[in-house]
N, C-alpha and C positions, 0 to 999 in steps of 0.2 A: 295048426295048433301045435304047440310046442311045451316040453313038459319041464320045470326047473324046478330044482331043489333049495329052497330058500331056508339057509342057517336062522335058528333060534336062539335065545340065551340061556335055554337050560339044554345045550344039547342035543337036542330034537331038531328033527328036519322037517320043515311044512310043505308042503308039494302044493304050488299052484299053477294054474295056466291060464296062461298070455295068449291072447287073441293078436296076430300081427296086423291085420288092419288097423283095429286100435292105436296102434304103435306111429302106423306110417303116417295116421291121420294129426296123429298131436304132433308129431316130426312138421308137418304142412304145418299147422297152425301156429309153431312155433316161428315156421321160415316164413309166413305170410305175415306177421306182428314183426319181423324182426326187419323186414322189405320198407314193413311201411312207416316203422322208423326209421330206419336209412334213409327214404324218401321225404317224410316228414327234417332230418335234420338239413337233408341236400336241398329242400325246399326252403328250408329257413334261414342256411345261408346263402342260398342265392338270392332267396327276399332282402337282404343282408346287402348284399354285395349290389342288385336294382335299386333299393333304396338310396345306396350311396348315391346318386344320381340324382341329386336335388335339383328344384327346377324344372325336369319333364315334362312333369305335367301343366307349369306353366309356360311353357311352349307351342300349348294346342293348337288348334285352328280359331277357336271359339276366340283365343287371344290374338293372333298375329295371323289370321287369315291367310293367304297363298304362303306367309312365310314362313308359316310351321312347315313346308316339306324341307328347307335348311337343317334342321332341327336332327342333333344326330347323337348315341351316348359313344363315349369309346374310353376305353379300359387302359389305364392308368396300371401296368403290372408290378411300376416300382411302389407303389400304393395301393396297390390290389382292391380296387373300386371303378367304379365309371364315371364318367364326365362326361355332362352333358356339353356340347358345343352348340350353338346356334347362328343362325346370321340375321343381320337389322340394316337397314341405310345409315348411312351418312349422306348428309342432303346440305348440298352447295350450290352457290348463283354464280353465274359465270355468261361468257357470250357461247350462241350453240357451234362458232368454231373453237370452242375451248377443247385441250385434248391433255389434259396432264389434272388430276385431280388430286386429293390430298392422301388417298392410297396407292403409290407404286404398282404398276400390274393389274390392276383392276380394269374394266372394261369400263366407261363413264356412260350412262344412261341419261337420255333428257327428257322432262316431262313434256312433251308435246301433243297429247290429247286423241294420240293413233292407238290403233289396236296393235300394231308391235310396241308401244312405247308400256301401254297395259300391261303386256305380259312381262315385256321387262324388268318393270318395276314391282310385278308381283303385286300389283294395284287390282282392284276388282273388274273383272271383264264382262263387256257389253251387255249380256244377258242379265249378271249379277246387277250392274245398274238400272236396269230397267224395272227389274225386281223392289229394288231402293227405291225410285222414285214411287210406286208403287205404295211401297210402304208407308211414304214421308205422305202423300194424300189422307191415309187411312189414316196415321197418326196427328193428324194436323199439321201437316209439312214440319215435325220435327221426329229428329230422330231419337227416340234413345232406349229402344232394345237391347242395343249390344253394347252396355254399358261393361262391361266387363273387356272388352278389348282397348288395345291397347290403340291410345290417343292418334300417335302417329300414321298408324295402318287409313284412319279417317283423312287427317292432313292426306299420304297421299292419292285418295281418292279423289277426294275435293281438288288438289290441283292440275290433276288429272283433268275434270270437269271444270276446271274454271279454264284451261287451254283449248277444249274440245267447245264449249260454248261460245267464248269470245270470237275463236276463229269461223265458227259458223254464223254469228253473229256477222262480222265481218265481210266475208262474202257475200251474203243476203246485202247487206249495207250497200256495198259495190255494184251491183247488178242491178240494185235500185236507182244508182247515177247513172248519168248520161255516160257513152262510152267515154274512156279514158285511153290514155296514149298510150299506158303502158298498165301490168297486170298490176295487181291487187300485191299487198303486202303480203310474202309467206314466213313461217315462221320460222325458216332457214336466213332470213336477214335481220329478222331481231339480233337486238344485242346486248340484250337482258335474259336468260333462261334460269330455270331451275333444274339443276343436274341430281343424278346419286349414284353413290359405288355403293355394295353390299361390302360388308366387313363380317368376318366369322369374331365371334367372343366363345368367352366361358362363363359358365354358371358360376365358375368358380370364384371370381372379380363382383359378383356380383354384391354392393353395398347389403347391410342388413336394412330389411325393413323395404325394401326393392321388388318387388312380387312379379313385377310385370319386364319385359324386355324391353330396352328404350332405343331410342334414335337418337344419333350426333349430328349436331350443325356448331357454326357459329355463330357467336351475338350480334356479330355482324349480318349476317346472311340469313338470323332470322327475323332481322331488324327491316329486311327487304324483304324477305317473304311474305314477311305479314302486311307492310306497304301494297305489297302487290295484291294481293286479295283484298285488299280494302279493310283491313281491322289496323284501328285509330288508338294509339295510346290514352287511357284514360289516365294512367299512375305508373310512374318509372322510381321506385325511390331505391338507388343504390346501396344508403347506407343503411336500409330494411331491411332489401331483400323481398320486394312487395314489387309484383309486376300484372299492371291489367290491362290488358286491350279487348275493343270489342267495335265490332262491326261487320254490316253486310252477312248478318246472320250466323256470325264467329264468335266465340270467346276463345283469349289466349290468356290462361295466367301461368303466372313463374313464381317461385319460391328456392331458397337452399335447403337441401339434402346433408345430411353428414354423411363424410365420407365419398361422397360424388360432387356437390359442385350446385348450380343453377338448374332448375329441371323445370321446364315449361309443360303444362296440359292443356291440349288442341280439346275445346268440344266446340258441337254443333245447337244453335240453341234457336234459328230460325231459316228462315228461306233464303240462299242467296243467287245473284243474277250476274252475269260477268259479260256487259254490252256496252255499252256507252261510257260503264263506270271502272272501267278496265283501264289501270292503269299502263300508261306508254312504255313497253318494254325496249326501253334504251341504258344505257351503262350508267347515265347520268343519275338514275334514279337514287345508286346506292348512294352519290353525294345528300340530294335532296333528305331522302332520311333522316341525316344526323344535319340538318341544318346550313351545309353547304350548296352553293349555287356558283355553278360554273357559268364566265358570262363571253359575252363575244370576241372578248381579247383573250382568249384563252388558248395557251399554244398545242400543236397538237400532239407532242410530247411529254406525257403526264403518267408514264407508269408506275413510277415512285409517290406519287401525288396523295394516296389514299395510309402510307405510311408515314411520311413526315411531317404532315396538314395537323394528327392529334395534340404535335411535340411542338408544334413550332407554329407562330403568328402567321398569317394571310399577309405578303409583303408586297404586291401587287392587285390589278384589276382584274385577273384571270380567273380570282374567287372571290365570292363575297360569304359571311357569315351573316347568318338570320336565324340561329338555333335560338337565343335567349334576348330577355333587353340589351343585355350590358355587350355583349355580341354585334346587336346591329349598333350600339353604341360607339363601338370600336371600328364597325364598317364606316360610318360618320366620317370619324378621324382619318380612313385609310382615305378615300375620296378627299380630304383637308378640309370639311367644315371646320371653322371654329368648333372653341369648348362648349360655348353657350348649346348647340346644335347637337350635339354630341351629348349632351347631358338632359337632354327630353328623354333619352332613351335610358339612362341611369336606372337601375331596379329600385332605388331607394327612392325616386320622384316619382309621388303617387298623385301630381298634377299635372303635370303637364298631358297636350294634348298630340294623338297621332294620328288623329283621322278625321280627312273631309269627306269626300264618297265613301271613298274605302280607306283603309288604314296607309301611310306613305310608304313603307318598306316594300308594300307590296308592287309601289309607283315605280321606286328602284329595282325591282327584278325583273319588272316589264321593260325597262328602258336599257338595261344593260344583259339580262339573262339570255343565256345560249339558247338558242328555239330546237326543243326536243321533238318538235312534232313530225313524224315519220310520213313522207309524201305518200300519197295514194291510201293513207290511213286515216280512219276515222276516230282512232282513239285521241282522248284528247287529257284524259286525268292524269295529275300530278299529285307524290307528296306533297305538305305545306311545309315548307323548312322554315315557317315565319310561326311563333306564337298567337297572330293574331288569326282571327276567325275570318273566312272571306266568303260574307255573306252579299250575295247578288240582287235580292230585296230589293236593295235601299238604291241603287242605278242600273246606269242601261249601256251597257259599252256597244250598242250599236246605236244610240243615240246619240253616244258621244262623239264615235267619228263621224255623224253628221255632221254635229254640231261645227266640230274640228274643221271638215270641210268646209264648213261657211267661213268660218273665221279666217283661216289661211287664205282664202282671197279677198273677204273685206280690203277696204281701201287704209280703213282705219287703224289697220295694225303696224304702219310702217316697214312691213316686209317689203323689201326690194325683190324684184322679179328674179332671181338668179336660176343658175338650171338646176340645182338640188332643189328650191323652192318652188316652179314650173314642175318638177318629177313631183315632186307631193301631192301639191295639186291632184294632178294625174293618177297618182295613186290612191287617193283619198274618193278621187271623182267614181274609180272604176272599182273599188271597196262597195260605195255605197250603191251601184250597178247591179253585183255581184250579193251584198244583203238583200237584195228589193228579188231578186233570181228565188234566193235561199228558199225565201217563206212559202213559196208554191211548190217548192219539189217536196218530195215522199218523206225526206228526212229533213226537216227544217234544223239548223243549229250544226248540222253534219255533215251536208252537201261535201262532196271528194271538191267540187270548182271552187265553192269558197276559202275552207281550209286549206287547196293550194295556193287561191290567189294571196289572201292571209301571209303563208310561206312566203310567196314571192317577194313581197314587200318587205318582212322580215330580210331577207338575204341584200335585196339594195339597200337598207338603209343600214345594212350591218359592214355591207360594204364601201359606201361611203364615210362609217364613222369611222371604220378603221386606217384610212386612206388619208382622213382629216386630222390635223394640228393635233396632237396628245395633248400638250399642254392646255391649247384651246378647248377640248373636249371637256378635260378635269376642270378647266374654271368653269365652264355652265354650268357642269353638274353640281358642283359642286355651291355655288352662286342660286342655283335654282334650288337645291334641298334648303339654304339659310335662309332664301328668299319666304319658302313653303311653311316650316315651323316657326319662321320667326312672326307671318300674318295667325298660325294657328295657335301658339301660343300668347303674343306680344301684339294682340289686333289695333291698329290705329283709332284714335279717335276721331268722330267722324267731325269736318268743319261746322262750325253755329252755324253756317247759312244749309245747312244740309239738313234738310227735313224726313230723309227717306227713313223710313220706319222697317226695319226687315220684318217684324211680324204681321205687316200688312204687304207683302210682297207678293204672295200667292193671290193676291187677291185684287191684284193693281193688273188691267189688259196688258196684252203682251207687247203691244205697240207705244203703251204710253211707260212702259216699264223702267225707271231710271236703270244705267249699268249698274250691275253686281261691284261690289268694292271691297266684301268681307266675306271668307269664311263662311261666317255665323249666318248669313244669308240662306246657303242652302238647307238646314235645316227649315228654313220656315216656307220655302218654295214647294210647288206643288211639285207631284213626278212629271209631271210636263216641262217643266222651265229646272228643272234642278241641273240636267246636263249643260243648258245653254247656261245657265251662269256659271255654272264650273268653268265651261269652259272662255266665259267674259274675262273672270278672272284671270285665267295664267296668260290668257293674250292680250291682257289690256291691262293689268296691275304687275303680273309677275313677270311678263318678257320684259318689258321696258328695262326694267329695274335689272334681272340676270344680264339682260347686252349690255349692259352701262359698266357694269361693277368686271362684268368676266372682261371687255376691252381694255378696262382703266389697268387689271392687275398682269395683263397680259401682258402689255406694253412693259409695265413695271420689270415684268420677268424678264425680256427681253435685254431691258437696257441693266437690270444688276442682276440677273440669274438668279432672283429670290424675290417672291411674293410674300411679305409681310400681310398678317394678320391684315382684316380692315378696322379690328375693334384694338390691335394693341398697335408698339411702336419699338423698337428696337434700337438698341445704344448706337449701330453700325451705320443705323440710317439717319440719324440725326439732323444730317443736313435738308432731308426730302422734306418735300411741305409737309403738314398737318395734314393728315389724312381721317380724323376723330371727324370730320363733317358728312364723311360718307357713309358712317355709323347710322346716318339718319334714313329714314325713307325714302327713294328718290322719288319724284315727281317725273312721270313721264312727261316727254316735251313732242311741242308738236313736229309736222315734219319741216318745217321750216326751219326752227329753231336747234333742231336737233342734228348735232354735227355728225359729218362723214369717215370723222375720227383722220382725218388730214392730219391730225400732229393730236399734242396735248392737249386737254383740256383747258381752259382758261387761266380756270383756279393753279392748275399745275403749270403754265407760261411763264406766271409773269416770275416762276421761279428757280427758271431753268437755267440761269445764269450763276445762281450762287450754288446749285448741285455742287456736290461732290462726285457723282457719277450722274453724267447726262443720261436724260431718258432718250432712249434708238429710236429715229423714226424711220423705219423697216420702209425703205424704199428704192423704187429702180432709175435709173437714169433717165430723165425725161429730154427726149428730144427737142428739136426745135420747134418742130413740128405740134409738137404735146400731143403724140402717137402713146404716150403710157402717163399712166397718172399714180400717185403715192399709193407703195401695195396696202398701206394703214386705212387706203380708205375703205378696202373690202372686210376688213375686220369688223365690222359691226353688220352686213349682211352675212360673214361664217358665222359670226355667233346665232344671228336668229335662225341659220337653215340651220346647226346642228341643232338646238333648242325646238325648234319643230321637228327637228328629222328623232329628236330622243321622243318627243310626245307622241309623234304616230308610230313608233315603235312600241313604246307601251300597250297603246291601245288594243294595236297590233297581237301582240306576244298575250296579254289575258285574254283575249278572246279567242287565240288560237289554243291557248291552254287553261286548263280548268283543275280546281282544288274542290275536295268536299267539304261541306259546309263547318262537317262535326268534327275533321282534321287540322290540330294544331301540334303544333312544335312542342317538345318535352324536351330541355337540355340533354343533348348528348353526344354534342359536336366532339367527346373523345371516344365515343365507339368505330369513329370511321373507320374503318379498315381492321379490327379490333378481331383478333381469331381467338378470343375467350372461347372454351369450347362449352357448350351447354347442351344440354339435354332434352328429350321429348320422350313425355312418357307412355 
């Protein structure tokens, strides 16, 4: 106790006392209110200074799963705040010997369906998808609990799962065939993958209106991503902005962002399966996408191919186009149909016709398309670079090369024995060996023996054609598509003494069956007889008429190095006969009558004298002996062995490769190669 003298204002002194506990106590109470504002103001700007770290919190797990551990703030002292940094993939197609990716320094990860490739990619590991599928039962095999995460982190799970299933798929397939010479396909020889680098960003870049972290690709590479998983453009409209795909239990749509660009959302909206339907992971695919089709002339120098192709026309046979009509219109031309041929495919001609079994573009990419099919694989699906639908329905491509088979040995077809025509035969014979094999093994349609003997055929007859006349090649083909649209659009009328009724044709015995003569036929034939008269047709209406026309303009080339139209006439040629008669129908002739092509034609004889430039007759010195005979006279046997060797190539090529039913072609034969960057949200 202490005793103090406290002044008054009258002079007077008051005497009080102070208790010093009192004293030391309110001394604490002061320093304890004055702590916890200190603390209260250091707590508020350091709330302050965390806050400044926008985005944080949408970096969680609940959003970007394994790749919130990326996720980091760091302090900005010339801005005295924090920045959040984070990392996302960047996701590219490429072959899995690719080793340069579009970040510098970056380690390149491949999706391949392993538990390193999981952790790699920060994908959900083994336990976690067991849990998943788990889920997707309970939930009706659809997912959407975690609707709150971010689109991409699902993509890559799902690709994950579609390379881990195919390939087990695949094996089981294998094991199920008879032994094989050599192993099974690994995914170190594909040459189609899907890679990712991790890229760190900032919150700071981030668009308004942006919530979630996104993924980079490009429009290219996810124009093949989504090929590959099986999701099918429904709506591409560029000048919208309006992007849908869906399939195999996928939706993909796309919109623009301000500020960012194209930004695509990945959901999951049903069940998907990655077995039979599993597209061929070869390089070729990224052409297929935008409508391009590499074919067996194609050299194998083509690095530049995917950047100049958007800029600049197809000037060769090494490609063909089949994005859009006026595309295969222009494929037409590149082959040299006339305009007429060329103009069925016009988008403005809502008449004309493109299909007997199946639609014809698809006949040209079976007859000229490079065979993607990977030996000792059982994958068989392809994009459709064609607009048309290829539905399997309406024929039977293993009836067909029966059918084929008969035909090429009938007596009645005027094929000369030759050894490409003897090999078809042969090939034809031991096809239909190896179908009859198929249907009793475990995997019917998949069998490893068929799909390589398939291949093999593929490879001789690709071999042969390469090896054959170029010129000769281009006139059949070209003689056999004017042949093809000109019966399906322009059909003849049938002679008065011709009573055959095609809507009674399903219904006439097989034996007493007049031949097929039209098109319009197969429509009214049953699924039994529809192959055989397809194939009456091309070997008894349309070969005839392709040797005749492709010999006569052969020769032509030969003797003035320019094949004139057959429908027009040229100032230059003036002098050559009248060629307006072969505008008409030919009339097959029998084999008697039908010449060995020893020289010109009749018509063209008697007027070989007043030429201006004689026509060549392409031949060798014959002896005394007559040990060699005029090389003109084998030109109408090359025409019919290539003309057959392109038909069981087709055959051939669809059946070793397969398109789904719901995938068509959406213009956009200039994405090829196209490194627009776009987004996944």
């Amino acid at each position: 106790m202490a005793d103090q003298d406290i002044p008054i204002l009258d002079n007077r002194t008051l005497h009080v006392t102070v208790d010093d506990g009192d004293d030391r106590l309110i001394n604490v109470f002061a320093l304890v209110f004055a702590i916890v504002a200190l603390i209260g103001t250091f707590a508020q700007v350091l709330q302050q200074y965390i806050a400044s770290a926008a985005g944080y919190s949408n970096c969680g797990e609940p959003v970007m799963g394994e790749w919130h551990h990326g996720k980091k703030r760091k302090f900005r002292w010339s801005e005295l705040r924090f920045e959040v940094q984070f990392e996302t993939p960047v996701i590219f197609v490429c072959p899995p010997s690719n080793d340069k990716g579009p970040i510098k320094g970056k380690p390149i990860y491949f999706i391949d369906g392993t538990d390193a490739s999981l952790k790699n990619t920060r994908a959900l590991l083994p336990q976690q998808e067991v849990q998943k599928q788990q889920e997707l039962v309970q939930q009706n095999r659809v997912h959407t609990a975690d609707n709150e995460r971010a689109t991409w982190v699902s993509l890559l799970s799902q690709l994950q799962e579609m390379e881990r299933e195919s390939q087990a798929w695949q094996q089981k397939h294998y094991n199920n065939n008879p032994p094989q010479k050599s192993e099974a396909v690994q995914f170190k020889t594909h040459t189609l993958a899907i890679a990712m680098q991790s890229k760190q960003r900032s919150w700071d870049t981030m668009p308004d209106g942006v919530k979630k972290p996104y993924a980079t690709t490009a429009i290219c590479h996810l124009l093949e991503i989504a090929a590959m998983m099986g999701i099918y453009w429904q709506e591409f409209d560029r000048s919208k902005d309006k992007y849908r795909a869906e399939g195999n239990g996928y939706m993909l749509t796309g919109s623009s962002v301000n500020d960012l660009g194209l930004v695509f959302t990945f959901q999951i909206s049903g069940k998907s399966r990655f077995q039979e339907n599993r597209v061929i992971p070869v390089d070729e695919v990224k052409d297929l996408c935008c409508g391009f089709v590499p074919t067996l002339f194609l050299e194998s120098n083509k690095e530049k191919r995917r950047i100049e192709f958007p800029n600049e026309d197809v000037k060769d046979l090494g490609f063909l186009q089949f994005g859009s009509m006026n595309e295969i219109a222009e494929t037409m031309v590149l082959i040299d149909c006339n305009t007429n041929t060329a103009n069925y495919f016009r988008a403005n001609n809502a008449t004309a016709k493109h299909s007997h079994l199946f639609p014809v573009p698809f006949e040209l990419l079976g007859m000229l398309g490079k065979t993607l099919h990977i030996r000792n694989s059982a994958y068989r699906m392809l994009p459709n670079p064609t607009p048309y639908h290829w539905d399997k329905n309406f024929f039977n491509l293993r009836r067909l090369i029966r059918e084929y088979q008969k035909k090429i040995v009938d007596s009645d077809n005027h094929i000369m024995p030759s050894p490409q025509a003897l090999q078809l035969q042969e090939d034809a014979s031991n096809l239909l060996w190896e179908l009859n094999v198929d249907k009793k093994t475990k995997t019917p349609g998949y069998s490893l023996p068929l799909l390589n003997a398939l291949h093999d055929v593929l490879d001789r007859c690709d071999a042969y054609l390469r090896d054959a006349d170029k010129s000769l090649v281009n006139l059949v083909l070209r003689e056999h598509f004017q042949k093809v649209l000109q019966m399906l659009n322009d059909p003849v009328k049938k002679p008065n003494g011709d009573k055959t009724d095609s809507a009674t044709i399903g219904d006439v015995p097989l034996d007493d069956r007049p031949r097929a003569q039209r098109f319009e036929e197969l429509s009214a034939a049953s699924p039994e007889e529809r192959q055989l008269a397809f194939m009456e047709l091309y070997f008894f209406t349309v070969l005839p008429e392709v040797r005749s026309r492709a010999v006569i303009w052969y020769k032509r080339q030969q003797s003035t190095g320019y094949a004139p139209s057959i429908r027009t006439r040229s100032d230059s040629l003036d002098s050559l006969p009248d060629t307006r008669a072969l505008s008409e129908p030919a009339t097959p002739l029998a084999p008697s009558q039908r010449p060995l092509s020893a020289g010109p034609p009749a018509h063209l004889e008697k007027h070989r004298s007043t030429q201006s430039v004689p026509l060549l007759r392409i031949s060798t010195p014959t002896p005394p002996s007559g040990g060699f005979i005029d090389k003109t006279t084998s030109l109408d046997s090359d025409a019919s062995d290539i003309w057959c060797t392109l038909v069981l190539r087709m055959l051939c090529w669809l059946l070793l490769h397969d398109f789904h039913k719901k995938d068509v072609q959406i213009p956009k034969s200039e994405l090829l190669g196209n490194r627009l960057p776009v987004y996944i949200a």
